[in-house]
ROROMI-120299 format. One line per 3 residues: number of its first residue (from 0); their letters; for each residue x, y, z of C-alpha. Coordinates in nm, 4 decimals, m for minus. Last residue first. Example, Ala and Ser with C-alpha at 12.3 -4.5 7.8 and 13.67 -1.06 7.14 Angstrom:
2
1> SA> 1.3670/m0.1060/0.7140 | 1.2300/m0.4500/0.7800
***
This chain:
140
139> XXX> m0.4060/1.5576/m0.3208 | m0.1249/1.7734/m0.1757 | m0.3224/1.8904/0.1058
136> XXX> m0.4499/1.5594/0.1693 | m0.1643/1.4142/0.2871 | 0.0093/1.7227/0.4813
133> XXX> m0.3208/1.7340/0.6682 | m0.3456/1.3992/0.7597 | 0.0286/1.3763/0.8679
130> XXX> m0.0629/1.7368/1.0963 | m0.3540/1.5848/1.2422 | m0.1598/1.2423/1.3503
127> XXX> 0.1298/1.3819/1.4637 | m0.1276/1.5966/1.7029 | m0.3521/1.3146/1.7777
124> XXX> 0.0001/1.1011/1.9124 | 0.0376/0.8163/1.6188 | m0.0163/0.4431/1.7415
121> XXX> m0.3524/0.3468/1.6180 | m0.3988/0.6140/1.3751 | m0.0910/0.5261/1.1878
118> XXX> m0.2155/0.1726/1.1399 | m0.5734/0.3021/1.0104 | m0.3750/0.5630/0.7763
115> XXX> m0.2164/0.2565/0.6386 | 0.1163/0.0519/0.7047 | 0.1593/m0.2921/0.5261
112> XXX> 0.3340/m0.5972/0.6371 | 0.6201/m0.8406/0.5416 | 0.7162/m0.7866/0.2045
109> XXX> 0.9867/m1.0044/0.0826 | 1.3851/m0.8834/0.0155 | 1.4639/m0.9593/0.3608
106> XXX> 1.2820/m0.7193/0.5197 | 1.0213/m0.4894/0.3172 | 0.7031/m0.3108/0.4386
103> XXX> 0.4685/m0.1714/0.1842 | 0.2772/0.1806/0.2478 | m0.0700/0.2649/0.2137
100> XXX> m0.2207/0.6670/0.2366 | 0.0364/0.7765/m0.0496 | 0.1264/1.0995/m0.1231
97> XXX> 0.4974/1.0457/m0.2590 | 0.6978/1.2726/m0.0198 | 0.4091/1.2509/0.2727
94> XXX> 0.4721/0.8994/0.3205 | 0.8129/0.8742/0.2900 | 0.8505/1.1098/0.5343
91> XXX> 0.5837/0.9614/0.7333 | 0.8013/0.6314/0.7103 | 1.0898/0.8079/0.8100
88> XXX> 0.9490/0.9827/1.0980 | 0.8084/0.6519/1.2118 | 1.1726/0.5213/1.1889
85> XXX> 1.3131/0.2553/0.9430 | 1.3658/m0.1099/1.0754 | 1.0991/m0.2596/0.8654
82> XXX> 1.2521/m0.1563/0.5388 | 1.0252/0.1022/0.3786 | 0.8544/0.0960/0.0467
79> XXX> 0.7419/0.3123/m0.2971 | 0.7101/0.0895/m0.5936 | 0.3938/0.3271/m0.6902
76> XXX> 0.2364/0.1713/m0.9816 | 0.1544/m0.1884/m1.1039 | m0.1203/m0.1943/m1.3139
73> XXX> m0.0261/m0.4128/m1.6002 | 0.1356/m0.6067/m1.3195 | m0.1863/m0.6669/m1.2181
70> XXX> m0.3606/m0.7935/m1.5185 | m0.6490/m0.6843/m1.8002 | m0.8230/m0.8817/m1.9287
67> XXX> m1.0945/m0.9709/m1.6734 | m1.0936/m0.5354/m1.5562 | m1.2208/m0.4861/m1.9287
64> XXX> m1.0778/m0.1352/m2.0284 | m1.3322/0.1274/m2.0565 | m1.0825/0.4283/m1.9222
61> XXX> m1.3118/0.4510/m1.6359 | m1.3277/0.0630/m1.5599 | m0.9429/0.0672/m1.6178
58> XXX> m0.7498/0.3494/m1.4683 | m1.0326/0.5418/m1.2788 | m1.1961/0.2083/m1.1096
55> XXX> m0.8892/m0.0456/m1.0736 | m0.7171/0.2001/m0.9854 | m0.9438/0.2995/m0.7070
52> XXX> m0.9135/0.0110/m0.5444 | m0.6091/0.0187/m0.5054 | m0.2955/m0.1476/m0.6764
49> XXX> 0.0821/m0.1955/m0.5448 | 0.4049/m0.2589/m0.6890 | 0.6332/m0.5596/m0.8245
46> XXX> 0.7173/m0.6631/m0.4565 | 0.8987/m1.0158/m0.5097 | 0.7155/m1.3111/m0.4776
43> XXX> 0.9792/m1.4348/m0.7749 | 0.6458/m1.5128/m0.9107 | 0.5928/m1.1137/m0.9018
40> XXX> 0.4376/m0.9645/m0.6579 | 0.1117/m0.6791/m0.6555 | 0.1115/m0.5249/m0.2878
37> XXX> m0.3374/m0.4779/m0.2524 | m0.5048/m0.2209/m0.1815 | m0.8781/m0.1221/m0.0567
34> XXX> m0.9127/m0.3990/0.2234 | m1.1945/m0.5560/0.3117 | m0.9833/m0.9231/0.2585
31> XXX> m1.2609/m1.1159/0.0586 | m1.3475/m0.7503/m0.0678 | m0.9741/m0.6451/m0.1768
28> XXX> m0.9581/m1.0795/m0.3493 | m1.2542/m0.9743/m0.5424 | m1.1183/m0.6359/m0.6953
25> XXX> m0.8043/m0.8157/m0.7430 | m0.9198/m1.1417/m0.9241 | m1.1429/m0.8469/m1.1455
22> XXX> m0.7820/m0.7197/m1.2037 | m0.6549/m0.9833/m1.3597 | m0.3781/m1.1836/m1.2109
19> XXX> m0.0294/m1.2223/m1.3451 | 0.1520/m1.0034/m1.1210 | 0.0104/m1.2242/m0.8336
16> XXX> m0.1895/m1.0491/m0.5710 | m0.0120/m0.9825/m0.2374 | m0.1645/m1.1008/0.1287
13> XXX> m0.0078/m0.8394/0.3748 | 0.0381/m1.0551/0.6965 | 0.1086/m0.8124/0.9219
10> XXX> m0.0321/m0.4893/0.9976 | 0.2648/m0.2268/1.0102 | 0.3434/0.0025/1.3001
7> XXX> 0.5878/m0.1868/1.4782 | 0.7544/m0.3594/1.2036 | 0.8074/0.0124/1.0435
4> XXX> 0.9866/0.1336/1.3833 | 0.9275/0.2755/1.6893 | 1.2312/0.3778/1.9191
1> XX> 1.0318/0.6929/2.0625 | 0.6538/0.6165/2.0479
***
């Protein structure tokens, strides 16, 4: 694990959702891709944010918004990234310091990948692994 970076933990390929698309477009486009978050871009295809799932639940189905009318970028929360040289200790710091289970990988100003628990479980020692969980949860 020693010399590890971002890029090396990351899945590539991170598909983003246009600022400008409703969030029903985003609940659709998380099944078509089974994930449960998706980076939210701007036209500039610059990183606006990110949206889960559950956002889309508690923050607008909850709050009895209409997820057809409602937008992404309306959304976007949690501009929290990592360039895709930074350290695994940096990106569990960065991690841990904002609670977050998904994390957006930058290089050259676009995103390139995403790290997730799942990522982190593939390449984390079961030890690193425990205490990251732990420090995660904890604080939720």
């Amino acid at each position: 694990m020693n010399g590890e970076t971002a890029r090396d933990l990351m899945s590539s390929g991170a598909r983003c959702i246009e600022a400008h698309e409703t969030l029903d477009r985003a609940a659709q486009l998380m099944r078509e891709l089974k994930v449960g978050a998706l980076p939210i871009c701007g036209s500039d295809d610059r990183l606006k944010g990110i949206i889960t799932d559950r956002d889309i639940v508690v923050k607008c189905v909850a709050a009895g918004k209409d997820p057809s009318q409602v937008t992404a970028g309306e959304m976007a929360t949690g501009l929290v990234w990592v360039p895709s040289n930074a350290t695994v200790s940096e990106v569990l710091a960065k991690m841990e310091e904002h609670q977050i289970k998904r994390l957006p990988v930058i290089e050259n100003n676009r995103i390139i990948g995403m790290i997730s628990e799942a990522d982190l479980a593939r390449h984390l020692p079961d030890d690193q692994l425990a205490d990251f969980v732990h420090r995660i949860y904890a604080g939720a």
